[in-house]
PyMOL commands that place a pseudoatom at each C-alpha (Angstrom):
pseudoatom trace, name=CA, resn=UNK, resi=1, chain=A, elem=C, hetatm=0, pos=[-8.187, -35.658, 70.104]
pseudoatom trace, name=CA, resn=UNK, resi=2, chain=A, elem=C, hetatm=0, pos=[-4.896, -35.478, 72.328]
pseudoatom trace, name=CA, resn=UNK, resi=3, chain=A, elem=C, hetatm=0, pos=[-5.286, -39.690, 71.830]
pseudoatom trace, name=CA, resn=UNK, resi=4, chain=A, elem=C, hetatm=0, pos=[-5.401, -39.611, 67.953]
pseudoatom trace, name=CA, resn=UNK, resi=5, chain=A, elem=C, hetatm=0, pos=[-2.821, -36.848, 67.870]
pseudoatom trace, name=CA, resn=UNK, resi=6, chain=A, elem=C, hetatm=0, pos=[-0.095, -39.488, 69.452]
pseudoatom trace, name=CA, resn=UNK, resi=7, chain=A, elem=C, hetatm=0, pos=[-1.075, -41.900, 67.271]
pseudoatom trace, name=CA, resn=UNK, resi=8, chain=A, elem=C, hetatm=0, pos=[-0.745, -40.038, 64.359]
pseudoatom trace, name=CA, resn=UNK, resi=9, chain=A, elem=C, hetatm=0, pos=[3.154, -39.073, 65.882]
pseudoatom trace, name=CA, resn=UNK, resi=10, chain=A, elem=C, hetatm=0, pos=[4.072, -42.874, 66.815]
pseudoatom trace, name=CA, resn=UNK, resi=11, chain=A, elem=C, hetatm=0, pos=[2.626, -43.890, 63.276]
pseudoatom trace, name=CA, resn=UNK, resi=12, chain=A, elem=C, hetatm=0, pos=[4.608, -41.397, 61.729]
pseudoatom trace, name=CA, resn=UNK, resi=13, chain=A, elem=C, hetatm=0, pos=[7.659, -41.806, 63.700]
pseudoatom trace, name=CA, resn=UNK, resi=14, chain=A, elem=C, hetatm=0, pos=[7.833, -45.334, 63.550]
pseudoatom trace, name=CA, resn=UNK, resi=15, chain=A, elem=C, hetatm=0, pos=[7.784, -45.235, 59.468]
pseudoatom trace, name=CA, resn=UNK, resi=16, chain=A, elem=C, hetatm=0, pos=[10.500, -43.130, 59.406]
pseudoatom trace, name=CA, resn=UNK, resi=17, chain=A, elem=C, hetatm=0, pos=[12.357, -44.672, 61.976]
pseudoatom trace, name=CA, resn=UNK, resi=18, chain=A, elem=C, hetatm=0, pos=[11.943, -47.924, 59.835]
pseudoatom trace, name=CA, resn=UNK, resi=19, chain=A, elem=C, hetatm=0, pos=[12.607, -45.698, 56.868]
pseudoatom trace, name=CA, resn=UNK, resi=20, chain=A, elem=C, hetatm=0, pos=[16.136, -44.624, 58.529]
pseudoatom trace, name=CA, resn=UNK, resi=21, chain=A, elem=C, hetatm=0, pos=[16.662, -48.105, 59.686]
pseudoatom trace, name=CA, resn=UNK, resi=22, chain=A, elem=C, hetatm=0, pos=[16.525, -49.858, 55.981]
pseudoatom trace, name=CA, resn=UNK, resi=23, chain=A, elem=C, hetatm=0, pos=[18.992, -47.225, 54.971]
pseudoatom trace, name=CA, resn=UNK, resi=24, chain=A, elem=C, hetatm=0, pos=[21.668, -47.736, 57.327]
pseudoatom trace, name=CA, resn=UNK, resi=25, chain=A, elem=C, hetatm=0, pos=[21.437, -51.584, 56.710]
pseudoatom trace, name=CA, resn=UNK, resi=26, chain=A, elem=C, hetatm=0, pos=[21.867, -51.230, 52.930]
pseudoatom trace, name=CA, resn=UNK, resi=27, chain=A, elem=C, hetatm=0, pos=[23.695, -47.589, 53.262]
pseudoatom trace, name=CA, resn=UNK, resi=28, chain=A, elem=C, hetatm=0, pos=[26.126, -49.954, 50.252]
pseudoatom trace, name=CA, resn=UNK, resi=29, chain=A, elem=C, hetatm=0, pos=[23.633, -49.788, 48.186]
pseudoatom trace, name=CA, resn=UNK, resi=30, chain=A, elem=C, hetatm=0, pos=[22.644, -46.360, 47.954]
pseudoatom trace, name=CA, resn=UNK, resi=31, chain=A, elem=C, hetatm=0, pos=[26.072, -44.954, 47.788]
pseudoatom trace, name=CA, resn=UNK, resi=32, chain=A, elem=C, hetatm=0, pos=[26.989, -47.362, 45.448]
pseudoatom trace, name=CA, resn=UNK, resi=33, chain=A, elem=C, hetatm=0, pos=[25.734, -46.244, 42.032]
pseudoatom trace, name=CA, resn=UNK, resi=34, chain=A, elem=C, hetatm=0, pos=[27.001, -42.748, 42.537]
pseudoatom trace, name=CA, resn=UNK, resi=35, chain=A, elem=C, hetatm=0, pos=[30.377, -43.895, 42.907]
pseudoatom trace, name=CA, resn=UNK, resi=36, chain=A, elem=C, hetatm=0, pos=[30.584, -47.345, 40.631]
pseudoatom trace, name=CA, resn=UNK, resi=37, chain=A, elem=C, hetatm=0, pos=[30.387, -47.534, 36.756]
pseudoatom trace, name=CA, resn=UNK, resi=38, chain=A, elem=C, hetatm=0, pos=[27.346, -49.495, 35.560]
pseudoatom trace, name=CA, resn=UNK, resi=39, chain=A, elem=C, hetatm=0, pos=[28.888, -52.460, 34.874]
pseudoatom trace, name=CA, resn=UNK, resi=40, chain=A, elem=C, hetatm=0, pos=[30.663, -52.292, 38.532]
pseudoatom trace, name=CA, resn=UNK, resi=41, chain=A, elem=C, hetatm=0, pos=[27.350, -51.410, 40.286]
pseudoatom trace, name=CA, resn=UNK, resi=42, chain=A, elem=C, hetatm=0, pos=[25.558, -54.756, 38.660]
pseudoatom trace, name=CA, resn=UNK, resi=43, chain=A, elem=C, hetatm=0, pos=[28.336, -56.950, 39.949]
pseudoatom trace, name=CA, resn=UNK, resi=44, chain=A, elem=C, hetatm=0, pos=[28.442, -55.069, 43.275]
pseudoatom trace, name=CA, resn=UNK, resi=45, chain=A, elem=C, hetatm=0, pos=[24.460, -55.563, 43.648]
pseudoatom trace, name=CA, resn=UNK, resi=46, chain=A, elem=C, hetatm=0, pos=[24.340, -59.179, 42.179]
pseudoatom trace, name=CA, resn=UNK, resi=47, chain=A, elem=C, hetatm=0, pos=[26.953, -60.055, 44.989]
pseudoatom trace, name=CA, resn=UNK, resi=48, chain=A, elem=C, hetatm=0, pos=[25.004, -58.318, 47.881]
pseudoatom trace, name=CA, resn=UNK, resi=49, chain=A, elem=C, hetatm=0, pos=[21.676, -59.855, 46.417]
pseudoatom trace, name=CA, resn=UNK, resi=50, chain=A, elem=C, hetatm=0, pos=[23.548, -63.068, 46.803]
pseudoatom trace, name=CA, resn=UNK, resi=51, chain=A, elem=C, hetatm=0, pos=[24.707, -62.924, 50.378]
pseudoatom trace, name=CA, resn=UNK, resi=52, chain=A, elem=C, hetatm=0, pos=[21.384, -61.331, 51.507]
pseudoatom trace, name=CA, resn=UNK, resi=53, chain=A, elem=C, hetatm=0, pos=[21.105, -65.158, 52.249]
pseudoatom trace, name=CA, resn=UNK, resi=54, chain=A, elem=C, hetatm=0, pos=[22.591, -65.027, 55.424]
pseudoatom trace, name=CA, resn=UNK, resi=55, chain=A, elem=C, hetatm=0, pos=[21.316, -62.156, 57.432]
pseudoatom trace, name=CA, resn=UNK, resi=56, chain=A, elem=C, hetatm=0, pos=[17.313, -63.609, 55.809]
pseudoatom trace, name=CA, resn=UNK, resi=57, chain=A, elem=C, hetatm=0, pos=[18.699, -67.310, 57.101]
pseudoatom trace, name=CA, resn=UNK, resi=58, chain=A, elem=C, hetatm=0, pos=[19.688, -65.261, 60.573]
pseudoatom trace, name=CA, resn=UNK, resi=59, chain=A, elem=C, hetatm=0, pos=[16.275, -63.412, 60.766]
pseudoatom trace, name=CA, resn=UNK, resi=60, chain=A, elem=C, hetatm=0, pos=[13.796, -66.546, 60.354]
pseudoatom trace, name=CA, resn=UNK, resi=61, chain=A, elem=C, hetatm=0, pos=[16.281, -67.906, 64.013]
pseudoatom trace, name=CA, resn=UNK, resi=62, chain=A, elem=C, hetatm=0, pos=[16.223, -64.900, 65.626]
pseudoatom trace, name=CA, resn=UNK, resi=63, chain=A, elem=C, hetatm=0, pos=[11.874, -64.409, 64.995]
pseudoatom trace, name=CA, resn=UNK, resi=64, chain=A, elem=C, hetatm=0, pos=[12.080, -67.696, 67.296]
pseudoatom trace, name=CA, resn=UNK, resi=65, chain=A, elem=C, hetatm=0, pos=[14.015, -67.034, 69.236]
pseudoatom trace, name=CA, resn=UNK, resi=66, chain=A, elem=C, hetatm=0, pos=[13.581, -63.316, 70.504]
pseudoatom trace, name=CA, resn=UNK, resi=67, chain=A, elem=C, hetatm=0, pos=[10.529, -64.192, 72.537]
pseudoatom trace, name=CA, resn=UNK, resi=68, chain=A, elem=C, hetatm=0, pos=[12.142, -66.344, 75.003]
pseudoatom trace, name=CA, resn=UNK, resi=69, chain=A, elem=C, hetatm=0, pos=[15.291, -64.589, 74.989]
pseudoatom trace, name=CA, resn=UNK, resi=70, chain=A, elem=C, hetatm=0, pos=[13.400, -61.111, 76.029]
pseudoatom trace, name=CA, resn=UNK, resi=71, chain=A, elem=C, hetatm=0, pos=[11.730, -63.145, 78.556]
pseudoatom trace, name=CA, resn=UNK, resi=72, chain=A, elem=C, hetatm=0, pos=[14.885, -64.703, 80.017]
pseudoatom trace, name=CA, resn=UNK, resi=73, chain=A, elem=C, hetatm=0, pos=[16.425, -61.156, 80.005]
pseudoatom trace, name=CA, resn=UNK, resi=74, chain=A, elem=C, hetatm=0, pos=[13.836, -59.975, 82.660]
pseudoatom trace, name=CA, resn=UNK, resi=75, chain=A, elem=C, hetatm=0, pos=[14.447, -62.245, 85.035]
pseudoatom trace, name=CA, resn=UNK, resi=76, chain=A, elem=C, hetatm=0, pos=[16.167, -61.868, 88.271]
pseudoatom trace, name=CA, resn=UNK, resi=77, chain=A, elem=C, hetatm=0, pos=[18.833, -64.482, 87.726]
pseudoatom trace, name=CA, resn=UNK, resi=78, chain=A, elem=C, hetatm=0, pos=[21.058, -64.057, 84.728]
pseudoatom trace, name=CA, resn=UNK, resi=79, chain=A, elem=C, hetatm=0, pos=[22.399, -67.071, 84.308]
pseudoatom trace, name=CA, resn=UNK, resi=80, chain=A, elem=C, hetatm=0, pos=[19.386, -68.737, 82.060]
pseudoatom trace, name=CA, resn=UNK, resi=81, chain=A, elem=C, hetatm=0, pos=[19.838, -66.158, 79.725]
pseudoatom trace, name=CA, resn=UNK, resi=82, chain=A, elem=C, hetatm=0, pos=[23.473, -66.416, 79.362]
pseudoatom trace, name=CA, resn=UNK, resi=83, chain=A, elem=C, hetatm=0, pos=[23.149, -69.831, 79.330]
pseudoatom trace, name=CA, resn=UNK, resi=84, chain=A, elem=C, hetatm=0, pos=[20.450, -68.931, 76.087]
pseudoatom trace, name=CA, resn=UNK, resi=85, chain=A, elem=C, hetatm=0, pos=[22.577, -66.001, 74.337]
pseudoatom trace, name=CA, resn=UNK, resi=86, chain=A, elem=C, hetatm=0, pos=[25.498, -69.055, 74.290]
pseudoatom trace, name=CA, resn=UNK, resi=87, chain=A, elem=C, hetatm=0, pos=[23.560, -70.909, 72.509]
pseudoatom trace, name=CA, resn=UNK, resi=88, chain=A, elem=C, hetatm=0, pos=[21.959, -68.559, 70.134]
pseudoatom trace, name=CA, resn=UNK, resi=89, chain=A, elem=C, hetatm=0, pos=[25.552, -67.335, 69.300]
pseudoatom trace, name=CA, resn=UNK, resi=90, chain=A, elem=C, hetatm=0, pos=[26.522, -70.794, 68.336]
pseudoatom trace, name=CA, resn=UNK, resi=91, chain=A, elem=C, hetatm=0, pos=[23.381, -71.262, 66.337]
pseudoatom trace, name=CA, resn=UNK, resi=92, chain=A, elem=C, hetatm=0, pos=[24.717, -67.746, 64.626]
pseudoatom trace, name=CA, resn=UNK, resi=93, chain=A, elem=C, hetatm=0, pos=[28.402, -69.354, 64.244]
pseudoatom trace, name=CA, resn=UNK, resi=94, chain=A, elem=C, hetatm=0, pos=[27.195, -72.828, 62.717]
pseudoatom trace, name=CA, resn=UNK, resi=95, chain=A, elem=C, hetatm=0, pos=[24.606, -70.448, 60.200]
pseudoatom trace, name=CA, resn=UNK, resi=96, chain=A, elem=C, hetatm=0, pos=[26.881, -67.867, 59.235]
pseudoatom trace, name=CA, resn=UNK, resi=97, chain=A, elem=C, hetatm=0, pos=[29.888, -70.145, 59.085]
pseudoatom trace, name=CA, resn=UNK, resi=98, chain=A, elem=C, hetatm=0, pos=[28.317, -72.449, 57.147]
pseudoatom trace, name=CA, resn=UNK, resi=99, chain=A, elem=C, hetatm=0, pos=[26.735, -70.046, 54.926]
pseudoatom trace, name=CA, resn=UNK, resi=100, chain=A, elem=C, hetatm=0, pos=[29.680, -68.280, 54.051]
pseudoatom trace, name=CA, resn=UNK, resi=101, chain=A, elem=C, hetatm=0, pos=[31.561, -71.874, 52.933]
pseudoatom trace, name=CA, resn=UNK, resi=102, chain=A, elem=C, hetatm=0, pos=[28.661, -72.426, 50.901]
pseudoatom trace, name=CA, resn=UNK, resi=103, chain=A, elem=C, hetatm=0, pos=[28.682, -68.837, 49.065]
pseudoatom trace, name=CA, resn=UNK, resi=104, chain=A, elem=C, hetatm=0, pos=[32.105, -68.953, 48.616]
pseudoatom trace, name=CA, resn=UNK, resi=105, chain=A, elem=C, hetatm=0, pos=[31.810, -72.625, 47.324]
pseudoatom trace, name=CA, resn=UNK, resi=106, chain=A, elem=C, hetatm=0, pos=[29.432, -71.562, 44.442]
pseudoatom trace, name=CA, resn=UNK, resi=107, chain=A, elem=C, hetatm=0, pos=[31.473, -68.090, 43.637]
pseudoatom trace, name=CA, resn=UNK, resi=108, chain=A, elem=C, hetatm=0, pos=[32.915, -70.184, 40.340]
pseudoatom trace, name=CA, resn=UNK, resi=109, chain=A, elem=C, hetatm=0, pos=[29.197, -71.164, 39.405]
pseudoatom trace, name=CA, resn=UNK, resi=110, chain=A, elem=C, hetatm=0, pos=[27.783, -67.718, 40.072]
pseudoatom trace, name=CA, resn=UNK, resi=111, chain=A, elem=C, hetatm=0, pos=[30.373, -65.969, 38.356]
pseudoatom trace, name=CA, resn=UNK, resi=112, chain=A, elem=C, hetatm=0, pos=[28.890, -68.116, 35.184]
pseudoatom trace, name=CA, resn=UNK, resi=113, chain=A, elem=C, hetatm=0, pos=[25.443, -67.622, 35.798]
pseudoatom trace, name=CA, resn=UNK, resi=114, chain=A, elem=C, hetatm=0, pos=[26.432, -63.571, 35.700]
pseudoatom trace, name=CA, resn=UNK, resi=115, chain=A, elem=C, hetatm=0, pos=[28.502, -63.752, 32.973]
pseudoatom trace, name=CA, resn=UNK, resi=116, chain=A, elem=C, hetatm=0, pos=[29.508, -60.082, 31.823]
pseudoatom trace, name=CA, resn=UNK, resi=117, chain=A, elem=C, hetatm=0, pos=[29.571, -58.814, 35.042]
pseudoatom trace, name=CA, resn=UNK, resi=118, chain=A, elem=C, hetatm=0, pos=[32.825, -57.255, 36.654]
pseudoatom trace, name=CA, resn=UNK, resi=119, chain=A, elem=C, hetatm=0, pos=[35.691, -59.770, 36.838]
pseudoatom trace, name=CA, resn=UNK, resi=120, chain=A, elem=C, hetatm=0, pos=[36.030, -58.253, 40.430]
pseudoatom trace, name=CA, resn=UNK, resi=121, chain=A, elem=C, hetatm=0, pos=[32.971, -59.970, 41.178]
pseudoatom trace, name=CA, resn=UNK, resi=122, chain=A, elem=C, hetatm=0, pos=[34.495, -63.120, 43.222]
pseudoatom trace, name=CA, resn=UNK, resi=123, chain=A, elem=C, hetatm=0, pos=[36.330, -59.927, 45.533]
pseudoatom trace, name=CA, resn=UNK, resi=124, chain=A, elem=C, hetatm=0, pos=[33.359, -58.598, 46.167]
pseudoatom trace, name=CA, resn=UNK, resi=125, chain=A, elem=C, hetatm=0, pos=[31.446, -61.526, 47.170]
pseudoatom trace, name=CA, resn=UNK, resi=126, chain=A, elem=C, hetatm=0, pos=[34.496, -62.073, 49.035]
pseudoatom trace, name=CA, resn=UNK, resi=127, chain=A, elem=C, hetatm=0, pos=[34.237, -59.255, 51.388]
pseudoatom trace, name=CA, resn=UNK, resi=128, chain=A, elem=C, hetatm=0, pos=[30.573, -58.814, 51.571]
pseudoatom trace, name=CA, resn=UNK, resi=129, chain=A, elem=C, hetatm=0, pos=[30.559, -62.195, 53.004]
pseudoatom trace, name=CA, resn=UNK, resi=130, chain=A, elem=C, hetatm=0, pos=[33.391, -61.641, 55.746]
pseudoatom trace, name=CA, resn=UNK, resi=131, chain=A, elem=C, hetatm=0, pos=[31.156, -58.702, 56.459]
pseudoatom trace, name=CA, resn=UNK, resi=132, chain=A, elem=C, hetatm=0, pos=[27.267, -60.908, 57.112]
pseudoatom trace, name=CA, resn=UNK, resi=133, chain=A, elem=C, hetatm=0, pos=[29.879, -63.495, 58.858]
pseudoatom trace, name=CA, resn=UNK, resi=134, chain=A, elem=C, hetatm=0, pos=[30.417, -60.553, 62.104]
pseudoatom trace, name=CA, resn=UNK, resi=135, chain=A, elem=C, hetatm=0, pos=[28.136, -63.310, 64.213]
pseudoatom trace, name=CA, resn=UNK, resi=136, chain=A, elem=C, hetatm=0, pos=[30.557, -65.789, 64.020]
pseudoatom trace, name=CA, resn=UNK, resi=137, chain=A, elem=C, hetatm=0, pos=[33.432, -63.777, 65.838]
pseudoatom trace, name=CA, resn=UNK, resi=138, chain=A, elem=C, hetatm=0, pos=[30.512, -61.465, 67.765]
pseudoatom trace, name=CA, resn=UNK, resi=139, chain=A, elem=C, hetatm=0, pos=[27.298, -63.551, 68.312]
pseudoatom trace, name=CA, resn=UNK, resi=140, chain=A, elem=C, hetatm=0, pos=[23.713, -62.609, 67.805]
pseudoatom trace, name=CA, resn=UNK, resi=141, chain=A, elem=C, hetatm=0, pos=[24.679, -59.340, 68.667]
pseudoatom trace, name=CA, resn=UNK, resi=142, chain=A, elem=C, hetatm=0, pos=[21.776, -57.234, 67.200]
pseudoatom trace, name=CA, resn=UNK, resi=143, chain=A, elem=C, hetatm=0, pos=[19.078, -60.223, 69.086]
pseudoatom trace, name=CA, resn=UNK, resi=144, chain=A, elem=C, hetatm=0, pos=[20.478, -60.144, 71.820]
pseudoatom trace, name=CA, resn=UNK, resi=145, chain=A, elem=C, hetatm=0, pos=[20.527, -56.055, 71.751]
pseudoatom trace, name=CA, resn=UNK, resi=146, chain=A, elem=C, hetatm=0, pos=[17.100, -56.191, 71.575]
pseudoatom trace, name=CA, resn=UNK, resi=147, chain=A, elem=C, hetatm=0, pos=[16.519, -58.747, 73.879]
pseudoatom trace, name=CA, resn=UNK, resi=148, chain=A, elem=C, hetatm=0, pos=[18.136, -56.656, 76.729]
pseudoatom trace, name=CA, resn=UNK, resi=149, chain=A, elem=C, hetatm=0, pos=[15.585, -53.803, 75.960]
pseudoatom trace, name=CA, resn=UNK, resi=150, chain=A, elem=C, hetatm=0, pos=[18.684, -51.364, 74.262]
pseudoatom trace, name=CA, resn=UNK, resi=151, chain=A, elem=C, hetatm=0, pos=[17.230, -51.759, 70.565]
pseudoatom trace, name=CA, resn=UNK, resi=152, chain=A, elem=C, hetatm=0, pos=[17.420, -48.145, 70.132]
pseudoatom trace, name=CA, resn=UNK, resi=153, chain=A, elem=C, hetatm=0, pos=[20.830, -47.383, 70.848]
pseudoatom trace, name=CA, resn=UNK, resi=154, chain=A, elem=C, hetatm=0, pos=[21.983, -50.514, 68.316]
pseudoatom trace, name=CA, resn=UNK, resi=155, chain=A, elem=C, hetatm=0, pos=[19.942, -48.304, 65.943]
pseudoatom trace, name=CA, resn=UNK, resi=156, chain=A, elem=C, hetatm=0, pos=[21.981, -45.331, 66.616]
pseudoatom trace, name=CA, resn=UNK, resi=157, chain=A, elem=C, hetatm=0, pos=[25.355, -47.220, 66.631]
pseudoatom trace, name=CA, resn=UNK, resi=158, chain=A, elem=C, hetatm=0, pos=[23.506, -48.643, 63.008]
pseudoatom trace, name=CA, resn=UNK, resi=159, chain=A, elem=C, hetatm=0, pos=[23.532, -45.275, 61.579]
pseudoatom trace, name=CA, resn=UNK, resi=160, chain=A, elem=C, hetatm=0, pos=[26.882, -44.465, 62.838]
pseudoatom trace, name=CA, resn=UNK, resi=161, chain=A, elem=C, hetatm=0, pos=[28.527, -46.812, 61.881]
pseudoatom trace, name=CA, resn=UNK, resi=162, chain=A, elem=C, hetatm=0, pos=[26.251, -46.169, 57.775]
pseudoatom trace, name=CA, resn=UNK, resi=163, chain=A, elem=C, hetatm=0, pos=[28.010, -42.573, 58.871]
pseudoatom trace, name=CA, resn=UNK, resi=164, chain=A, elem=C, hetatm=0, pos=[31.413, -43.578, 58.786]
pseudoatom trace, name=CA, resn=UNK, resi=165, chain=A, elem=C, hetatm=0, pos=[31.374, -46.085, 55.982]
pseudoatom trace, name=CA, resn=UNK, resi=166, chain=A, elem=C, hetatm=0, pos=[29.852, -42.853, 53.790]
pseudoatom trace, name=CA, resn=UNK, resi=167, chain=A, elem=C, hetatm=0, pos=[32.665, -40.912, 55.589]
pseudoatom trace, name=CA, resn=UNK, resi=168, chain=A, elem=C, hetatm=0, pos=[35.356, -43.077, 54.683]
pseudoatom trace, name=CA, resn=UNK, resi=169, chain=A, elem=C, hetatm=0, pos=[34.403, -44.046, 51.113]
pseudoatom trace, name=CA, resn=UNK, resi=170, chain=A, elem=C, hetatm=0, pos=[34.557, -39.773, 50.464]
pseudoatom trace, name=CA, resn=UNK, resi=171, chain=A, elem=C, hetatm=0, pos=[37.779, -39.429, 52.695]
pseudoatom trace, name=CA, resn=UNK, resi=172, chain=A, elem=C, hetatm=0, pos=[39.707, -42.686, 50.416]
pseudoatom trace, name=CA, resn=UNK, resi=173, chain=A, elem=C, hetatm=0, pos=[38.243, -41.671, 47.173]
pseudoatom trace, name=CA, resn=UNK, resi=174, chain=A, elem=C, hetatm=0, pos=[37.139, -45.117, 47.237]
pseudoatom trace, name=CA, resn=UNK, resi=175, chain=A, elem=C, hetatm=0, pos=[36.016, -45.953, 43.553]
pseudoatom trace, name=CA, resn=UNK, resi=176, chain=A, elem=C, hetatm=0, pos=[36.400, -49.760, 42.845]
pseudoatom trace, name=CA, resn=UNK, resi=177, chain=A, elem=C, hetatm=0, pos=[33.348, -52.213, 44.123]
pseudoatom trace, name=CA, resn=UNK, resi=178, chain=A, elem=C, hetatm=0, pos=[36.269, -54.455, 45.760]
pseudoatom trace, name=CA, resn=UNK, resi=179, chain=A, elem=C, hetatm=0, pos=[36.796, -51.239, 47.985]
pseudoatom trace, name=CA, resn=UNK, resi=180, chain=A, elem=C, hetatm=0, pos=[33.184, -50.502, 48.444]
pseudoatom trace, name=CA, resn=UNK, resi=181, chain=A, elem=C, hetatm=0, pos=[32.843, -54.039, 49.549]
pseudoatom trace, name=CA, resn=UNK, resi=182, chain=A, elem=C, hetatm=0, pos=[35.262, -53.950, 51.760]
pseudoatom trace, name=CA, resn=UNK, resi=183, chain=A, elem=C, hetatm=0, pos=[34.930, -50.710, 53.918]
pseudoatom trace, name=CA, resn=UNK, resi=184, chain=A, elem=C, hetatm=0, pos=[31.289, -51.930, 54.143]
pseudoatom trace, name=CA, resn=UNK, resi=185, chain=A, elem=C, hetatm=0, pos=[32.387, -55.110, 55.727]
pseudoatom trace, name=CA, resn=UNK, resi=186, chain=A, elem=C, hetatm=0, pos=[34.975, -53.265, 57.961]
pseudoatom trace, name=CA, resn=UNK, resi=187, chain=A, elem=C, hetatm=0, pos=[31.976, -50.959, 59.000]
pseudoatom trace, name=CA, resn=UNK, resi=188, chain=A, elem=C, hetatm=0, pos=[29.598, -54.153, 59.739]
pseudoatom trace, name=CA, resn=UNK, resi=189, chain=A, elem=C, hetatm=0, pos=[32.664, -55.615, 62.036]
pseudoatom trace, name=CA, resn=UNK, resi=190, chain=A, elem=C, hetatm=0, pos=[32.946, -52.376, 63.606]
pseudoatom trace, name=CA, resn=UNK, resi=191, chain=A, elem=C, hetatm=0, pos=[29.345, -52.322, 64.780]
pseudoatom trace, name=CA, resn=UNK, resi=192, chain=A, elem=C, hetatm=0, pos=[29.560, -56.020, 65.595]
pseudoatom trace, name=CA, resn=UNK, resi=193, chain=A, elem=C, hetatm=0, pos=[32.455, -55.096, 67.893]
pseudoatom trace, name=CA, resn=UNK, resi=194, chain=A, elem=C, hetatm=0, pos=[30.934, -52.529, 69.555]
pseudoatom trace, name=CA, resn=UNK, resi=195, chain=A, elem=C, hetatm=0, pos=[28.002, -54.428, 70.425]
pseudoatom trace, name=CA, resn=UNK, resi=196, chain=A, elem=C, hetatm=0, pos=[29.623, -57.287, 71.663]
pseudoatom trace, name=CA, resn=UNK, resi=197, chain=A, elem=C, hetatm=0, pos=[31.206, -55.039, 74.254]
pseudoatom trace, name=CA, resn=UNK, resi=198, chain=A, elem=C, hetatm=0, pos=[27.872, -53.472, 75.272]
pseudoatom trace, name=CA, resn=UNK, resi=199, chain=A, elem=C, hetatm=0, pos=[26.649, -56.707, 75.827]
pseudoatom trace, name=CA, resn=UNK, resi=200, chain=A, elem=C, hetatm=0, pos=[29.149, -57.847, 78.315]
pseudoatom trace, name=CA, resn=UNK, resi=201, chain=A, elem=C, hetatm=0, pos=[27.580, -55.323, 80.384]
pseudoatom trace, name=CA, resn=UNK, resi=202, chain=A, elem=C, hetatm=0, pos=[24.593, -57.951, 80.750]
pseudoatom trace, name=CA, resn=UNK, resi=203, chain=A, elem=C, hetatm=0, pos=[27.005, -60.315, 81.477]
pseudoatom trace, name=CA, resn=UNK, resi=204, chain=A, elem=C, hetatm=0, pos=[27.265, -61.780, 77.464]
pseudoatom trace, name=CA, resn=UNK, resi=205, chain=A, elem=C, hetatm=0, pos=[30.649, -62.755, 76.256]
pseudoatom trace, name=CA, resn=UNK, resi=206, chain=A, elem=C, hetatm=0, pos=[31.155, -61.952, 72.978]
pseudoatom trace, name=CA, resn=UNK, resi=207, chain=A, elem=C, hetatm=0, pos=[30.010, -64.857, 70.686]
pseudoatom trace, name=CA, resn=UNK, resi=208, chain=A, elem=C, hetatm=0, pos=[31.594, -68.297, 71.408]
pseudoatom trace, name=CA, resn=UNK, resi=209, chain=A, elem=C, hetatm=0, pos=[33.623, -66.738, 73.950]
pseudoatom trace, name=CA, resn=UNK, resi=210, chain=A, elem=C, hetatm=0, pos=[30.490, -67.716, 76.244]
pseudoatom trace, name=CA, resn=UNK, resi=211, chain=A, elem=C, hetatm=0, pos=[31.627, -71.102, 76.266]
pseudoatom trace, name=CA, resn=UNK, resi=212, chain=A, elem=C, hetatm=0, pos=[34.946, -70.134, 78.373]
pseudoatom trace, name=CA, resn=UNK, resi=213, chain=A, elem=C, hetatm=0, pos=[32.326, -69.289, 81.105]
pseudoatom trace, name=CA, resn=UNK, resi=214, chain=A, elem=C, hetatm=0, pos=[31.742, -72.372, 83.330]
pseudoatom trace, name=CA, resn=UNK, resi=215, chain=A, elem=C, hetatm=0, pos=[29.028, -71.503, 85.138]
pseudoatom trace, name=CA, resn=UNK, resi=216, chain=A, elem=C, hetatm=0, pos=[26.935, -71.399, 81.040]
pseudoatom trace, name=CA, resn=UNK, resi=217, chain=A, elem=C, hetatm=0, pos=[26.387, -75.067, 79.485]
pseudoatom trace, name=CA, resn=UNK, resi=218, chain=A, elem=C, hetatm=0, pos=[24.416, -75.102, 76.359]
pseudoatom trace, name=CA, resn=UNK, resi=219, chain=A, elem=C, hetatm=0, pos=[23.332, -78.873, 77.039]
for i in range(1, 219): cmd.bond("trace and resi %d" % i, "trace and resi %d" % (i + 1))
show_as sticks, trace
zoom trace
């Protein structure tokens, strides 16, 4: 009974966890049409649907390469998985940088495709995608997070950081989905940042920076 009883807590636990998770990622979203007219709040969410591109782009790398990375992690010597994070964090840079170029490349096109939609549109794109493009200055920060067995504290500094951008949208009367978009991408940059700086702990420079580190070649 005791046995089923945990089970019935982890099961539990872990659904809302996930629950609270998915909130903090899209915190945007939820805050959004309370604050947004209608026709704001369809050009905001047509712009986020649009860069969901690059964190789903991100996710199908990361899948690969979290196995290896974990495993690297655990052993004695840290210089294999230094020499690893470098590399994932350039993967990251050449994703995200690319992706971004390519987004903001077809703004023009998409703006025709959602015709009627907010003529703040291309803003909004704009900063949503400096926000999904924290890898390139930060690395594979939530990987590598996990990889280093601390994916529970980047879930707490996840809903801080969903804390403050609520916080500051209320504090700057923030009402325009050019502002929205941009608070969100300060608060993604934020939690980028902090991570980064977490990670050195494990001895991981903060995305490309890895490369200034002779001892780490990625071929």
């Amino acid at each position: 009974m005791d046995g089923k009883f945990r089970q019935f807590i982890h099961v539990h636990t872990g659904g809302f966890g996930a629950g609270l998770r998915f909130s903090s990622r899209f915190v945007d979203v939820l805050v959004a049409p309370f604050i947004l007219e209608l026709a704001v709040f369809y050009a905001y969410l047509a712009a986020r649907v649009v860069t969901l591109f690059m964190p789903l782009a991100l996710e199908l790398v990361g899948r690969k390469a979290a196995p290896q990375l974990a495993s690297l992690a655990r052993m004695d010597g840290q210089t294999p998985f230094q020499a690893a994070a470098a590399r994932i964090n350039l993967g990251y840079l050449m994703i995200c940088g690319g992706g971004g170029v390519v987004l903001l490349a077809l703004a023009p096109f998409a703006n025709i495709v959602f015709n009627g939609l907010d003529p703040a549109f291309n803003d909004i794109l704009l900063w949503l995608v400096i926000g999904q493009s924290a890898p390139v200055l930060f690395g594979a920060t939530g990987l590598l997070m996990h990889a280093v067995d601390r994916a529970a504290f980047y879930d707490v500094l996840q809903g801080m950081t969903a804390l403050l951008f609520v916080g500051s949208i209320v504090w700057l009367d923030v009402n325009k989905g050019g502002q929205v978009a941009q608070t969100f991408a300060a608060a993604q940059l934020t939690q980028a940042a902090l991570c980064a700086l977490l990670l050195t702990q494990c001895g991981v420079w903060p995305g490309l920076t890895a490369l200034f580190k002779k001892q780490i070649k990625l071929f």
